[in-house]
ZAGUBA-899174 format. One line per field, with one value per atom (N, C-alpha, C, O): residue number from 1; residue in three letters; atom name; x, z, y. Coordinates in nm, 3 decimals, always signed. Layout:
N
n: c(NUM / ...)
res: c(Ala / ...)
atom: c(CA / ...)
x: c(X / ...)
z: c(Z / ...)
y: c(Y / ...)
END
This chain:
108
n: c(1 / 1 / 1 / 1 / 2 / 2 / 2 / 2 / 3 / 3 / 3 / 3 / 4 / 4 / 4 / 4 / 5 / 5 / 5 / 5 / 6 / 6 / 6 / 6 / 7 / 7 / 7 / 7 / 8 / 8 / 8 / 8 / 9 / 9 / 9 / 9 / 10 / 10 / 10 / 10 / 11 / 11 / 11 / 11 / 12 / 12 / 12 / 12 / 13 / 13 / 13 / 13 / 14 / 14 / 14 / 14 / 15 / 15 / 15 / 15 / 16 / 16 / 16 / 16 / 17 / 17 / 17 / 17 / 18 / 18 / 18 / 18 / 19 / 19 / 19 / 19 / 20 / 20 / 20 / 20 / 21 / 21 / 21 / 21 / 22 / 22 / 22 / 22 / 23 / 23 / 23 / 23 / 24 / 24 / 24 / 24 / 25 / 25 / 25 / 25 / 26 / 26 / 26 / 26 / 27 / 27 / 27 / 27 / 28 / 28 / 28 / 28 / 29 / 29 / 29 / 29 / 30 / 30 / 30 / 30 / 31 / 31 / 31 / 31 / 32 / 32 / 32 / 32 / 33 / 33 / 33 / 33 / 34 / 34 / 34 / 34 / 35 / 35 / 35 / 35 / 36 / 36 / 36 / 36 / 37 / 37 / 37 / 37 / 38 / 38 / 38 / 38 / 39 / 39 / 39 / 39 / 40 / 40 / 40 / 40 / 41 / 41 / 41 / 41 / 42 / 42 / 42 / 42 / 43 / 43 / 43 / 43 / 44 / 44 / 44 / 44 / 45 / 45 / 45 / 45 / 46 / 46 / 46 / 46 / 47 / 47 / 47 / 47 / 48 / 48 / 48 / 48 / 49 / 49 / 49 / 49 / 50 / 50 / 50 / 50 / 51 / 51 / 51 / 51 / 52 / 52 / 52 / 52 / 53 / 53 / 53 / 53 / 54 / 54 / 54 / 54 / 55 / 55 / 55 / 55 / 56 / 56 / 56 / 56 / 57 / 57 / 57 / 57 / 58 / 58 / 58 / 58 / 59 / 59 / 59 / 59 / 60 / 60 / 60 / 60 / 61 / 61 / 61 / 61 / 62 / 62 / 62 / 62 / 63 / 63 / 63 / 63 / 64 / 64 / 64 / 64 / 65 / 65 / 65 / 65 / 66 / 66 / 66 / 66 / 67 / 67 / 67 / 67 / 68 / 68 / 68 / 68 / 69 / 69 / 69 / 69 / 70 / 70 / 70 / 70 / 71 / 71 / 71 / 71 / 72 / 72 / 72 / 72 / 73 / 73 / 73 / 73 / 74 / 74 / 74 / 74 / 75 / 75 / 75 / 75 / 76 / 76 / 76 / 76 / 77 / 77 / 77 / 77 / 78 / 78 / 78 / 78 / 79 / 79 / 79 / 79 / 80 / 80 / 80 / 80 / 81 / 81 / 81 / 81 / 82 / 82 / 82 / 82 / 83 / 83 / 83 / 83 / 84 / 84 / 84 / 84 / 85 / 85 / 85 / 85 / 86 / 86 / 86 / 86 / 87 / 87 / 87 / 87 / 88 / 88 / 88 / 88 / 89 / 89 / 89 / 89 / 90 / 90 / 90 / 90 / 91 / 91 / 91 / 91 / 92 / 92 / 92 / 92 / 93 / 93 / 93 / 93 / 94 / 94 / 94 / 94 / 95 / 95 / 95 / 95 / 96 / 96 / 96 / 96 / 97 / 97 / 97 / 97 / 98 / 98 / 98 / 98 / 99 / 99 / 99 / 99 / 100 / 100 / 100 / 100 / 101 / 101 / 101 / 101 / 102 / 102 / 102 / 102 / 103 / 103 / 103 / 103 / 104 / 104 / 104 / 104 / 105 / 105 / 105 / 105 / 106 / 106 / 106 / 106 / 107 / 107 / 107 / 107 / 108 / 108 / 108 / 108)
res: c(Unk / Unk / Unk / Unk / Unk / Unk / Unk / Unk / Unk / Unk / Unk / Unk / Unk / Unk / Unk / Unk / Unk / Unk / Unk / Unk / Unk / Unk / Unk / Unk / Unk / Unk / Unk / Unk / Unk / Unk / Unk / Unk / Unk / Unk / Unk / Unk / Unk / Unk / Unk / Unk / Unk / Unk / Unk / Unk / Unk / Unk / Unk / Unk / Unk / Unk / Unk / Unk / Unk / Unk / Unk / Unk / Unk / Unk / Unk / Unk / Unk / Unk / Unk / Unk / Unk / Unk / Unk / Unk / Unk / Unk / Unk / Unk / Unk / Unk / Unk / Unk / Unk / Unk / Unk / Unk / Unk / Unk / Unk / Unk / Unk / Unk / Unk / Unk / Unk / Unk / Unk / Unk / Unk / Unk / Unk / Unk / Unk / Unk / Unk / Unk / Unk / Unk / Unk / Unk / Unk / Unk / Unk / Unk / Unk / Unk / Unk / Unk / Unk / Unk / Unk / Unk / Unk / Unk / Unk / Unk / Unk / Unk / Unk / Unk / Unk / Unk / Unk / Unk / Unk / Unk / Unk / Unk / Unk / Unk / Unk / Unk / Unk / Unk / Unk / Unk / Unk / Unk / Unk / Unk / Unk / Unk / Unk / Unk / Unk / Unk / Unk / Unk / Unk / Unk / Unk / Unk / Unk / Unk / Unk / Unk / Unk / Unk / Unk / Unk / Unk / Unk / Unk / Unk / Unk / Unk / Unk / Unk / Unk / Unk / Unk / Unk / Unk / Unk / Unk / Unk / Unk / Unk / Unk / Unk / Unk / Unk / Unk / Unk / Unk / Unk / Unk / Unk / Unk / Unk / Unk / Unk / Unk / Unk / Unk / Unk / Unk / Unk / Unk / Unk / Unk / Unk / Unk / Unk / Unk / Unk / Unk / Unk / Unk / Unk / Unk / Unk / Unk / Unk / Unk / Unk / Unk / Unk / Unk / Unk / Unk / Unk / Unk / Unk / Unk / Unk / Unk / Unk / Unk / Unk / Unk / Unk / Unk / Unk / Unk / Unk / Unk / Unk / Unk / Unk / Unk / Unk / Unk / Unk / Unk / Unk / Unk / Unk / Unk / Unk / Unk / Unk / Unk / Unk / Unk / Unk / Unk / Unk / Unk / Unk / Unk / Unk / Unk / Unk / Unk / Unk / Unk / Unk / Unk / Unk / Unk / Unk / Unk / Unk / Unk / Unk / Unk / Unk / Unk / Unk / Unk / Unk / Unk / Unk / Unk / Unk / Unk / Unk / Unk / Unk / Unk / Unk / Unk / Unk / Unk / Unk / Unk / Unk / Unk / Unk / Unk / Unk / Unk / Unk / Unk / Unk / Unk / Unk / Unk / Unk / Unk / Unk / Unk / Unk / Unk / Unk / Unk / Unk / Unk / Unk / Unk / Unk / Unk / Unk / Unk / Unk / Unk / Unk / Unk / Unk / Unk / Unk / Unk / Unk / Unk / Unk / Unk / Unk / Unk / Unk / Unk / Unk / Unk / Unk / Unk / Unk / Unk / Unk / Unk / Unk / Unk / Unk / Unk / Unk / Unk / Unk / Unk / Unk / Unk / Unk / Unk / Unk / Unk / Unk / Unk / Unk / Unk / Unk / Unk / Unk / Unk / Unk / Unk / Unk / Unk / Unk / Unk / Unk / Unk / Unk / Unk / Unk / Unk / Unk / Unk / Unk / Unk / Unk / Unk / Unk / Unk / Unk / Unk / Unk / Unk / Unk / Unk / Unk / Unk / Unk / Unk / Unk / Unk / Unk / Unk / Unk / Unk / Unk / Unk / Unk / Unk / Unk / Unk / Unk / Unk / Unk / Unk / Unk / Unk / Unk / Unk / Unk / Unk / Unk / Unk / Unk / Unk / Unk)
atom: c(N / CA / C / O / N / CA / C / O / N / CA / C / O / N / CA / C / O / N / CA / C / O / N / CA / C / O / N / CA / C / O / N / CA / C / O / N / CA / C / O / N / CA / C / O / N / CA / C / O / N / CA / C / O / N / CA / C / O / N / CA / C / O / N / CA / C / O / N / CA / C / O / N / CA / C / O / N / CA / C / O / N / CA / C / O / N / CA / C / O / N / CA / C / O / N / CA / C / O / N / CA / C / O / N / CA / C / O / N / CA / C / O / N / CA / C / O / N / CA / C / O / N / CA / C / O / N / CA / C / O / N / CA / C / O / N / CA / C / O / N / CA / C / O / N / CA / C / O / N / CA / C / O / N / CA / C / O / N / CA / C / O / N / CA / C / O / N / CA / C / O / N / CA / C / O / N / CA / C / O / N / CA / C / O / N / CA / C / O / N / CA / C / O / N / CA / C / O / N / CA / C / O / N / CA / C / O / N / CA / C / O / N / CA / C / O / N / CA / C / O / N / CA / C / O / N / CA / C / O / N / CA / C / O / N / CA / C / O / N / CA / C / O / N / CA / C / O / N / CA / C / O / N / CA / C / O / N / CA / C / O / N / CA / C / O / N / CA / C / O / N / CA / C / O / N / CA / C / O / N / CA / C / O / N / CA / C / O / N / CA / C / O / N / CA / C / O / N / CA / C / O / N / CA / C / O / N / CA / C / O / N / CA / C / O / N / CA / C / O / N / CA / C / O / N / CA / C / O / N / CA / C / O / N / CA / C / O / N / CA / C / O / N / CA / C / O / N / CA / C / O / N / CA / C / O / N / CA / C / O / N / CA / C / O / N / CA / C / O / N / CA / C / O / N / CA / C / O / N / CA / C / O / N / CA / C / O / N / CA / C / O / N / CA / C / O / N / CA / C / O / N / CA / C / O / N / CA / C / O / N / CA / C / O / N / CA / C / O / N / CA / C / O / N / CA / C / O / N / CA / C / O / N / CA / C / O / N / CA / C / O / N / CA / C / O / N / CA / C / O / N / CA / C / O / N / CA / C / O / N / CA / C / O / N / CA / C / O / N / CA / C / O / N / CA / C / O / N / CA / C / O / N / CA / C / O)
x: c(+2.685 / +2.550 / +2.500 / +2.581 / +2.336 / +2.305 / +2.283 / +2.258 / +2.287 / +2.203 / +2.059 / +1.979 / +2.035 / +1.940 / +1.838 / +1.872 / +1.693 / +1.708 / +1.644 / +1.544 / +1.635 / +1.598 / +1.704 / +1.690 / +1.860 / +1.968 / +1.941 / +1.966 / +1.876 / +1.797 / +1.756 / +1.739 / +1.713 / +1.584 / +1.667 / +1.727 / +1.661 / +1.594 / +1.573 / +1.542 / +1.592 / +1.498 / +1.391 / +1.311 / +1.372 / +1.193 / +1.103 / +0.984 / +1.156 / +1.096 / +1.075 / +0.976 / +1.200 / +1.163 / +1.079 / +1.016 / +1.090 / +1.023 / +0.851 / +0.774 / +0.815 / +0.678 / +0.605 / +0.499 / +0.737 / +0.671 / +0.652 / +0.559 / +0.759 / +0.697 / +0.548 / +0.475 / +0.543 / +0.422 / +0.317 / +0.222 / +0.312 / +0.210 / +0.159 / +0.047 / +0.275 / +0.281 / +0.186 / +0.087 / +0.262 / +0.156 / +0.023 / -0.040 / -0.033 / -0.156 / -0.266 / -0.386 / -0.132 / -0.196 / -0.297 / -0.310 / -0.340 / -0.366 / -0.482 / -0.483 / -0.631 / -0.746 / -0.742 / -0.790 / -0.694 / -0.689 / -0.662 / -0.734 / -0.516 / -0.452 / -0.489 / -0.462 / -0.601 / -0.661 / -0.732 / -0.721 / -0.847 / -0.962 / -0.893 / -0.940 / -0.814 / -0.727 / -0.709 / -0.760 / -0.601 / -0.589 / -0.729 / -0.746 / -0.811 / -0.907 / -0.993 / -1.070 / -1.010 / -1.069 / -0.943 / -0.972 / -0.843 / -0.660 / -0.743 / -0.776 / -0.759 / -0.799 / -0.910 / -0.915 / -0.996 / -1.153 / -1.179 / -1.252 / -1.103 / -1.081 / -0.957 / -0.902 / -0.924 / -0.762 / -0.779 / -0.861 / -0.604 / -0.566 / -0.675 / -0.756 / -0.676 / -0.711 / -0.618 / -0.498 / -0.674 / -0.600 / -0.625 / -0.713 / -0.524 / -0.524 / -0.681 / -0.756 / -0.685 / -0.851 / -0.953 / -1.032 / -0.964 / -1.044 / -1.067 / -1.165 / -0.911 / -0.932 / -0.986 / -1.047 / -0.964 / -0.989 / -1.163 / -1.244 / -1.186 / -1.343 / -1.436 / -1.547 / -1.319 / -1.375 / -1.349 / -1.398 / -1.241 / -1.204 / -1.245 / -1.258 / -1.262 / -1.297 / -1.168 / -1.175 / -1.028 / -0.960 / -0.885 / -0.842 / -0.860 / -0.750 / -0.622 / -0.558 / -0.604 / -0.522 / -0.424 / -0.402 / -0.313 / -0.200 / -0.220 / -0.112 / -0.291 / -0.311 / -0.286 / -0.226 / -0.374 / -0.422 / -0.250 / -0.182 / -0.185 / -0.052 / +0.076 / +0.174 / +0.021 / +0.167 / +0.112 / +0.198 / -0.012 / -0.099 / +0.034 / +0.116 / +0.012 / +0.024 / +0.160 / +0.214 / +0.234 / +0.381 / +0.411 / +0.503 / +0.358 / +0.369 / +0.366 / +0.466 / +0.228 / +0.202 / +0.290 / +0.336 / +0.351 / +0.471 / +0.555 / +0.607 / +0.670 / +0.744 / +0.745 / +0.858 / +0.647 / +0.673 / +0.643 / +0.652 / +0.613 / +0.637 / +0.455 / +0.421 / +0.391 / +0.273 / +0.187 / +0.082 / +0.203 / +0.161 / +0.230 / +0.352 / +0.151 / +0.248 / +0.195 / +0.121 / +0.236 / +0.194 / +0.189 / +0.262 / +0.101 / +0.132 / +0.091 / +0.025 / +0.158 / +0.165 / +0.022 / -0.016 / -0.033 / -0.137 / -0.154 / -0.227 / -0.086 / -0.048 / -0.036 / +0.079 / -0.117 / -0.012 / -0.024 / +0.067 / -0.164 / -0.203 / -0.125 / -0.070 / -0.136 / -0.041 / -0.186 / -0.286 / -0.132 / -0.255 / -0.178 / -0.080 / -0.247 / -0.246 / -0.317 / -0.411 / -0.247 / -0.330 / -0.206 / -0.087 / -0.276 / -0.185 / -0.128 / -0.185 / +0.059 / +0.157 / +0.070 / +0.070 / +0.015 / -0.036 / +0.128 / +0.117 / +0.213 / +0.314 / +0.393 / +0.430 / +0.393 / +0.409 / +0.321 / +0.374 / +0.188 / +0.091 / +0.077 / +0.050 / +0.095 / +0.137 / +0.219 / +0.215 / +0.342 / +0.473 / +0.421 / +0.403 / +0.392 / +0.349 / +0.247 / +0.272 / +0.119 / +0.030 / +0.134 / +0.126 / +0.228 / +0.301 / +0.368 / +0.368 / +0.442 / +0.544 / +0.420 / +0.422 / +0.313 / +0.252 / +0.188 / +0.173 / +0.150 / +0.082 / +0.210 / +0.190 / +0.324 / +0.398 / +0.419 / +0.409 / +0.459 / +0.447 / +0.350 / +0.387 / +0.252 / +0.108 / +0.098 / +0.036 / +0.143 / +0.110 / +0.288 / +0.278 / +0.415 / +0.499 / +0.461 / +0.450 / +0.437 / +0.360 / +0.268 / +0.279 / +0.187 / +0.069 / +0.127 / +0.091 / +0.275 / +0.287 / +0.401 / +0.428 / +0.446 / +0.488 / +0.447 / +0.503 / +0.331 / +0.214 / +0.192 / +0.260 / +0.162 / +0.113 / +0.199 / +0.181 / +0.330 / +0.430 / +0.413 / +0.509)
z: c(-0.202 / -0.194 / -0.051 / +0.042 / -0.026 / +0.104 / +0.177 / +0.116 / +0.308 / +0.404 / +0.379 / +0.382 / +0.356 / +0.370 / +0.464 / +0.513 / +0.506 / +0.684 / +0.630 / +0.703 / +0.520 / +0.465 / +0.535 / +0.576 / +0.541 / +0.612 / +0.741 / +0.789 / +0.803 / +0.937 / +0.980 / +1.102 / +0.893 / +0.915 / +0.827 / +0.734 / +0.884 / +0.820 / +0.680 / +0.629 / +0.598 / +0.448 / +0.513 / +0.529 / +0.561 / +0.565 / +0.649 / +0.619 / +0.740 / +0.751 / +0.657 / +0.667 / +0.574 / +0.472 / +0.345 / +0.265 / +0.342 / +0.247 / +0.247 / +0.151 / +0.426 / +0.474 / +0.412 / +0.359 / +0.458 / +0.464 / +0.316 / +0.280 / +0.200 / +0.096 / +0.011 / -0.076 / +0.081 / +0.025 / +0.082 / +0.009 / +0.222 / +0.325 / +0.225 / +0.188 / +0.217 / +0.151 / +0.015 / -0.011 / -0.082 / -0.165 / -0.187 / -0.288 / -0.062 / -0.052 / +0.077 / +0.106 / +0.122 / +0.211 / +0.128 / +0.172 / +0.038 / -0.078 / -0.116 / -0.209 / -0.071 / -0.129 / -0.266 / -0.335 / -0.328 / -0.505 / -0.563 / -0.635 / -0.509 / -0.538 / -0.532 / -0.616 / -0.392 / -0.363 / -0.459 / -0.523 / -0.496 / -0.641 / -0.745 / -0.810 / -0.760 / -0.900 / -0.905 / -0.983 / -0.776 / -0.787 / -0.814 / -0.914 / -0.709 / -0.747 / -0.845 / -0.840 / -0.925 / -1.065 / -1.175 / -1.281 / -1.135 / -1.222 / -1.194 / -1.291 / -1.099 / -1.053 / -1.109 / -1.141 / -1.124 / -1.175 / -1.321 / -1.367 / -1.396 / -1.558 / -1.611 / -1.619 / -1.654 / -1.688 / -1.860 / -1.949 / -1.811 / -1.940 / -1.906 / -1.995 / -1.806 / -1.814 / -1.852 / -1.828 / -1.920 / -2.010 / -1.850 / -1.764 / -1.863 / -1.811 / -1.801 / -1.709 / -1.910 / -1.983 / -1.906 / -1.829 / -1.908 / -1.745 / -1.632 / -1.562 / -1.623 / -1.472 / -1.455 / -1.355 / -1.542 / -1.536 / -1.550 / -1.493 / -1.623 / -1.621 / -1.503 / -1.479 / -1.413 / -1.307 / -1.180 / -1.078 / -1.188 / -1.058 / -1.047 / -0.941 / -1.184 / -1.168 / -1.132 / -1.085 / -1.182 / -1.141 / -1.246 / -1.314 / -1.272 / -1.379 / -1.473 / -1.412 / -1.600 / -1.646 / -1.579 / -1.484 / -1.582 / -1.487 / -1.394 / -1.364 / -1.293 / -1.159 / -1.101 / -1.005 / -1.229 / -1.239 / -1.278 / -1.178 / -1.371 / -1.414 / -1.333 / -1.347 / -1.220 / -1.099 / -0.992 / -0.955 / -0.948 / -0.896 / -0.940 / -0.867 / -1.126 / -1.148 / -1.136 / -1.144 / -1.115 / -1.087 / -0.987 / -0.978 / -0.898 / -0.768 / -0.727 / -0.690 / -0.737 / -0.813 / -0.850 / -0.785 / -0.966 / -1.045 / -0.990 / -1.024 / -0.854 / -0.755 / -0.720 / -0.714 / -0.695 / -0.584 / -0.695 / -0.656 / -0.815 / -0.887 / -0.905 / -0.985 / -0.844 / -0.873 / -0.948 / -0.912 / -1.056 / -1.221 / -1.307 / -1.323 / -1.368 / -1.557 / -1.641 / -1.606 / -1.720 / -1.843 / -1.998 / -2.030 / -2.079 / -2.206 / -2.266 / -2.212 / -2.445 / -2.509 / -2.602 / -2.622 / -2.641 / -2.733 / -2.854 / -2.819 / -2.973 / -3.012 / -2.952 / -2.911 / -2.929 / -2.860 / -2.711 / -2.633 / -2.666 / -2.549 / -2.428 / -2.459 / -2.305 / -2.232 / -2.152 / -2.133 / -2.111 / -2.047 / -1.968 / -2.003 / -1.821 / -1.681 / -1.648 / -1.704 / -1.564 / -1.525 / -1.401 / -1.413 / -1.266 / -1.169 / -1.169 / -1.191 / -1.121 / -1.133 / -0.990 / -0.877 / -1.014 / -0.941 / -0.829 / -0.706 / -0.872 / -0.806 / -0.694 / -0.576 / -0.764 / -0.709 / -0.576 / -0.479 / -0.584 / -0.516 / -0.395 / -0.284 / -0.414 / -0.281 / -0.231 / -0.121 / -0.279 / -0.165 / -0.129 / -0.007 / -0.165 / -0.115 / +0.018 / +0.132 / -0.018 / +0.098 / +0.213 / +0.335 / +0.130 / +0.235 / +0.350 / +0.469 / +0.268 / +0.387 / +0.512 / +0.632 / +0.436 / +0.529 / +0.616 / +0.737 / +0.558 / +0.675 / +0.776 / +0.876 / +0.724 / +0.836 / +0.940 / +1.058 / +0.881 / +0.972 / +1.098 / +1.215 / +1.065 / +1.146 / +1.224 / +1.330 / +1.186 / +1.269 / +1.361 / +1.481 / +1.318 / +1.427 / +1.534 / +1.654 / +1.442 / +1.580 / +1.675 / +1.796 / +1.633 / +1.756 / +1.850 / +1.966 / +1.752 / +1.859 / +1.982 / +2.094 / +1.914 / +1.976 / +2.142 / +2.248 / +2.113 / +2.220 / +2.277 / +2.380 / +2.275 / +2.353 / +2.395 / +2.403 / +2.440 / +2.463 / +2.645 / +2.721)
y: c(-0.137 / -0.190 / -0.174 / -0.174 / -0.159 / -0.130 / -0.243 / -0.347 / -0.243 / -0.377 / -0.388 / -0.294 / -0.502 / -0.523 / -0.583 / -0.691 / -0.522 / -0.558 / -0.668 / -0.676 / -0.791 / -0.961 / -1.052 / -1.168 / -0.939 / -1.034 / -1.077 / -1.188 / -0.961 / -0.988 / -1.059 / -1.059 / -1.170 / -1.331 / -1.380 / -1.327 / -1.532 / -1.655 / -1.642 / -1.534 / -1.772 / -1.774 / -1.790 / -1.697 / -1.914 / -1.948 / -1.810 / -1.799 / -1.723 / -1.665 / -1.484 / -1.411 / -1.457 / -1.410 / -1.471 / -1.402 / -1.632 / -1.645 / -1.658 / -1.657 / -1.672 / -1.634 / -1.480 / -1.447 / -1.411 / -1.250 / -1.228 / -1.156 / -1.301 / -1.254 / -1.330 / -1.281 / -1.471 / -1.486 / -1.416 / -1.391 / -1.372 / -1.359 / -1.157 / -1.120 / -1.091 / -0.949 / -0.957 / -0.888 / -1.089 / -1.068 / -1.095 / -1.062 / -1.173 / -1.229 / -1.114 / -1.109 / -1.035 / -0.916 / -0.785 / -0.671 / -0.824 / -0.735 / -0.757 / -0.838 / -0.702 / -0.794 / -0.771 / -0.861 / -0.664 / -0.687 / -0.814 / -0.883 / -0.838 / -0.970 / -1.056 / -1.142 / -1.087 / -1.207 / -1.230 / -1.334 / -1.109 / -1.117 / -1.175 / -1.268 / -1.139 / -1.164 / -1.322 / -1.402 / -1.348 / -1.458 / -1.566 / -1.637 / -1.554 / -1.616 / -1.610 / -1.705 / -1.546 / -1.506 / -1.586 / -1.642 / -1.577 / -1.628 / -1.803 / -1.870 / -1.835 / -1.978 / -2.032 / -2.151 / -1.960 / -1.981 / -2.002 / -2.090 / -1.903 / -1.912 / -1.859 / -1.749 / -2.023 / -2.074 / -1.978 / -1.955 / -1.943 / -1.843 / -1.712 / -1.683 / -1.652 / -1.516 / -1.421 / -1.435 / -1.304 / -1.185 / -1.055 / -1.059 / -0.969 / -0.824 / -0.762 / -0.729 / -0.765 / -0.677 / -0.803 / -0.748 / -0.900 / -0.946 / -0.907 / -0.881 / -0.908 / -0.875 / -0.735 / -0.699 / -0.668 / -0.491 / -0.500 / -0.426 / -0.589 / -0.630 / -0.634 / -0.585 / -0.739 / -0.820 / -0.778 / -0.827 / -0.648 / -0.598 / -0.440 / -0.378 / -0.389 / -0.251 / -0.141 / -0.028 / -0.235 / -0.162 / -0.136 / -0.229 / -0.023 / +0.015 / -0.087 / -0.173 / -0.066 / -0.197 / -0.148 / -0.224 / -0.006 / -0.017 / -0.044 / -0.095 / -0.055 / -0.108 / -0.275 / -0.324 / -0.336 / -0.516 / -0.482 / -0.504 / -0.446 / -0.449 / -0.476 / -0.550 / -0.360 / -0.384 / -0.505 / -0.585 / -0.521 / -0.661 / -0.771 / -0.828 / -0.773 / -0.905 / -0.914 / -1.024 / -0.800 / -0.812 / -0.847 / -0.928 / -0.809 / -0.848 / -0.998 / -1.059 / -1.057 / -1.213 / -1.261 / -1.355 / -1.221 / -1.296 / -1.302 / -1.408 / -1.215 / -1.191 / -1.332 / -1.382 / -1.408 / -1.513 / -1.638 / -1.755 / -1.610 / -1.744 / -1.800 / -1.887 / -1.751 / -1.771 / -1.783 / -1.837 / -1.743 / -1.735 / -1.784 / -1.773 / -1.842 / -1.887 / -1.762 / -1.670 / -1.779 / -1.660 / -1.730 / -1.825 / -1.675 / -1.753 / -1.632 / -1.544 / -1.634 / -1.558 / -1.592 / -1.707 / -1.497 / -1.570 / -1.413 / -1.321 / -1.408 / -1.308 / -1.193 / -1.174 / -1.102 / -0.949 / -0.976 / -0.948 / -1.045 / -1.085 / -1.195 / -1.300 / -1.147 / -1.254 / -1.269 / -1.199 / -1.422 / -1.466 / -1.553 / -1.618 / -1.547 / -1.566 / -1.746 / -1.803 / -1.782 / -1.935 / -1.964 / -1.932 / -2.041 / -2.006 / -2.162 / -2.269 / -2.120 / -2.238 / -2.331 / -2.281 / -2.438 / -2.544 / -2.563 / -2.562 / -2.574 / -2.629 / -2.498 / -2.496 / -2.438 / -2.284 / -2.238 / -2.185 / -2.263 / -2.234 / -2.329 / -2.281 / -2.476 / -2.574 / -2.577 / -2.632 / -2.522 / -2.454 / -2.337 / -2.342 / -2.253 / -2.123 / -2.162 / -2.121 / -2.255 / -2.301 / -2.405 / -2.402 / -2.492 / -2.549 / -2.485 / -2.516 / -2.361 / -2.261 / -2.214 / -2.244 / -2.130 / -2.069 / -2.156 / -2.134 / -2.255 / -2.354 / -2.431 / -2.500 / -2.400 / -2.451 / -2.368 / -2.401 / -2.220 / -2.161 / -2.154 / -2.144 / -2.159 / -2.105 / -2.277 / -2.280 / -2.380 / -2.489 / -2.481 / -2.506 / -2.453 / -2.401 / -2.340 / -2.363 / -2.232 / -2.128 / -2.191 / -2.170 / -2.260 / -2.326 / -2.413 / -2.434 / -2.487 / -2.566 / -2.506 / -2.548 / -2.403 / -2.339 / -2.301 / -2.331 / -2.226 / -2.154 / -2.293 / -2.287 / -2.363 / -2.535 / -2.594 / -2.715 / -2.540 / -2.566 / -2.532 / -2.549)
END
């Protein structure tokens, strides 16, 4: 198996880079916030609402899903999207810790 340069850091600071990566993405951001706006959104929405291809919104929402950010529900052939509330305030908790470390860092 190879090294991986994740061994390199920290969790908390790998676990920064991967929320910070998937939110580095203005697709993602749309998504998400459109995912936020109307609970139980389908694929074929977002392709609606972003203008972007369903394989495209497809690897997006994989990406998304990477960090736990989404629930999913089945609704016959259709999966539908609505974002994990709990998921999303650790995700805002890490990064906001980071970025208030850092300050106090510099004021040091």
């Amino acid at each position: 198996m190879g090294f991986s340069k994740k061994q390199l850091f920290n969790a908390s600071q790998n676990q920064v880079a991967s929320f910070t990566k998937v939110l580095g993405h203005p697709a993602r951001i749309a998504m998400i916030q459109h995912i936020s706006e109307n609970k139980d959104c389908n694929c074929n929405a977002l392709v609606e609402k972003t203008g972007l291809s369903q394989p495209t919104i497809s690897q997006h929402l994989g990406e998304i899903r990477k960090i736990g950010l989404l629930k999913q529900k089945v609704k016959g052939k259709n999966l539908f999207y609505s974002i994990d509330l709990d998921q999303l305030n650790e995700c805002r908790r890490v990064v906001n810790d980071f970025f208030v470390k850092t300050q106090v860092n510099c004021n040091k």
